[in-house]
C-alpha positions in Angstrom: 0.0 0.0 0.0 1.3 3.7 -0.6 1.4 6.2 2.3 -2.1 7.7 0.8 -3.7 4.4 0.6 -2.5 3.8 4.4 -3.8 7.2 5.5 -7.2 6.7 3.9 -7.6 3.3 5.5 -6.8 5.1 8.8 -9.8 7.6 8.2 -11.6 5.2 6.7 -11.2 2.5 10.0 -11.1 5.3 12.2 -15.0 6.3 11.0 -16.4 3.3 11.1 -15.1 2.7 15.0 -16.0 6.0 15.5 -19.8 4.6 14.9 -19.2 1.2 16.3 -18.0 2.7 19.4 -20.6 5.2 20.3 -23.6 2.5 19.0 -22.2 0.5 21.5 -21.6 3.0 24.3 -25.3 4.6 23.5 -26.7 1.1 24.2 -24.6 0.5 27.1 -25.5 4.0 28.6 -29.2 2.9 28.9 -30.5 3.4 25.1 -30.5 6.4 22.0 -31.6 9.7 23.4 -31.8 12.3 20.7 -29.9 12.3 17.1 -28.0 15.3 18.2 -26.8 13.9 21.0 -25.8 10.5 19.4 -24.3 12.2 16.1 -22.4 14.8 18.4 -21.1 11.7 20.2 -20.4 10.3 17.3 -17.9 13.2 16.4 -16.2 13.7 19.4 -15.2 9.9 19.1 -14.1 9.9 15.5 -12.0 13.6 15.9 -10.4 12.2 19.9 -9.4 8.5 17.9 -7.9 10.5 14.8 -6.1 13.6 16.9 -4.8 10.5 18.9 -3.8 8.6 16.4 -2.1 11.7 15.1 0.0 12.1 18.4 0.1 8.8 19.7 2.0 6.1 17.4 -0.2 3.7 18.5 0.7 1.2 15.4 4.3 1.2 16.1 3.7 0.3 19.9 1.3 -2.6 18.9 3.8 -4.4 16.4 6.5 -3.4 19.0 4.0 -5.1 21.9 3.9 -8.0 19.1 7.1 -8.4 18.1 8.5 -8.5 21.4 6.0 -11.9 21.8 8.0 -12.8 18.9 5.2 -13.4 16.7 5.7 -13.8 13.1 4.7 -10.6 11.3 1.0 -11.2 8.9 0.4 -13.9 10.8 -2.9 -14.2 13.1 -1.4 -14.2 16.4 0.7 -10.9 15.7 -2.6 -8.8 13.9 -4.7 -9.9 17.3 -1.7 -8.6 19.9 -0.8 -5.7 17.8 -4.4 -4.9 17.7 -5.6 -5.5 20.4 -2.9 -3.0 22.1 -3.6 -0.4 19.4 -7.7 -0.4 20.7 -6.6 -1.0 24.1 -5.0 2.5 24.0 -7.5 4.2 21.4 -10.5 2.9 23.7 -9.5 4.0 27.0 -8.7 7.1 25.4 -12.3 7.9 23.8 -14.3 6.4 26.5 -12.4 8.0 29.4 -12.5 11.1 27.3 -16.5 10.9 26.6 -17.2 10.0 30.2 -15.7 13.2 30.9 -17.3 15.3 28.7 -21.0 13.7 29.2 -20.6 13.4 33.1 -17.8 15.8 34.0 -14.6 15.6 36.4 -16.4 14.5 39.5 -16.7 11.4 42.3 -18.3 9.3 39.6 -16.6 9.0 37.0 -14.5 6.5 37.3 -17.4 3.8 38.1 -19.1 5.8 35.1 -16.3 4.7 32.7 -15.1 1.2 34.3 -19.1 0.2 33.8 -18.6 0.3 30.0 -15.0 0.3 29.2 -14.9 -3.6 29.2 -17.5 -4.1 27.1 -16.7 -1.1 24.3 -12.7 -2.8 24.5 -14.5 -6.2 23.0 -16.7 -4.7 20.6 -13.8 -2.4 19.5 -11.4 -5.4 19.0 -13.6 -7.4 17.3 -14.8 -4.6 14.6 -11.1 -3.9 14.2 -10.1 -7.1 13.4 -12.7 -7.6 10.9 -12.7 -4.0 9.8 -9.2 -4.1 8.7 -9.0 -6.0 5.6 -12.0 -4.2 4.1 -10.8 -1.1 5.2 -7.3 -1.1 3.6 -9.2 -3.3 0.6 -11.4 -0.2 -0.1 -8.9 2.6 0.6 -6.6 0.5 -2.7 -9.8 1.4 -4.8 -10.7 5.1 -3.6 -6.9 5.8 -4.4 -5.3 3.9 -7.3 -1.7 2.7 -6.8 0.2 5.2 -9.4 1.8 3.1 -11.9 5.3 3.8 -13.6 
């Protein structure tokens, strides 16, 4: 893949958690309210996972996580450990970060965000492992390999 066709697959992955992720935390936080307030969630999930994706070189630490297991690079083993490190930091950082914005810096937050974190780190690891393929897939059509 060229650097484009990475980058797009990023947006393009990083979208469709964004939506994964709050469906997931909407149900978990006792049902859909309003469409503003889903779609706003929505948003704030998909610009906090890409601004930390930005700062945060969250794929280098997951192969590093991975590689350190010694685990042969394209094989199963090493896409679940790297990925599952890669959402383990991208999840704690959305959720914790939504908690904060929905319910505020207080007593409760903690047990706010603990109540769902486990559950959005499944859903999240299990859409990105079979989000991947299709996302990289797709990016390769949006934007052609140039050819010599």
């Amino acid at each position: 893949m060229t650097e484009k066709q990475k980058q797009m697959a990023i947006l393009l992955q990083d979208l469709t958690l964004a939506f994964i992720i709050n469906s997931a935390a909407t149900i978990l936080g006792g049902g859909f309210q309003s469409a503003g307030t889903y779609w706003s969630g929505m948003g704030m999930a998909f610009c906090i996972n890409y601004i930390a994706g930005l700062v945060i070189p969250v794929e280098s630490i997951g192969r590093g996580a991975a590689e350190k297991l010694k685990l042969r690079d394209g094989g199963f083993p090493h896409r679940l450990v790297r990925t599952a490190v890669v959402n383990a930091i991208f999840v704690t950082i959305i959720s914790l970060s939504i908690a904060m914005i929905q319910g505020g810096v207080g007593p409760d937050l903690l047990f706010a965000w603990l109540s769902t974190y486990p559950a959005l780190h499944i859903v999240g690891l299990i859409a990105s492992l079979l989000l991947e393929a299709p996302c990289a897939c797709l990016a390769q059509t949006l934007i052609p390999s140039s050819k010599p």
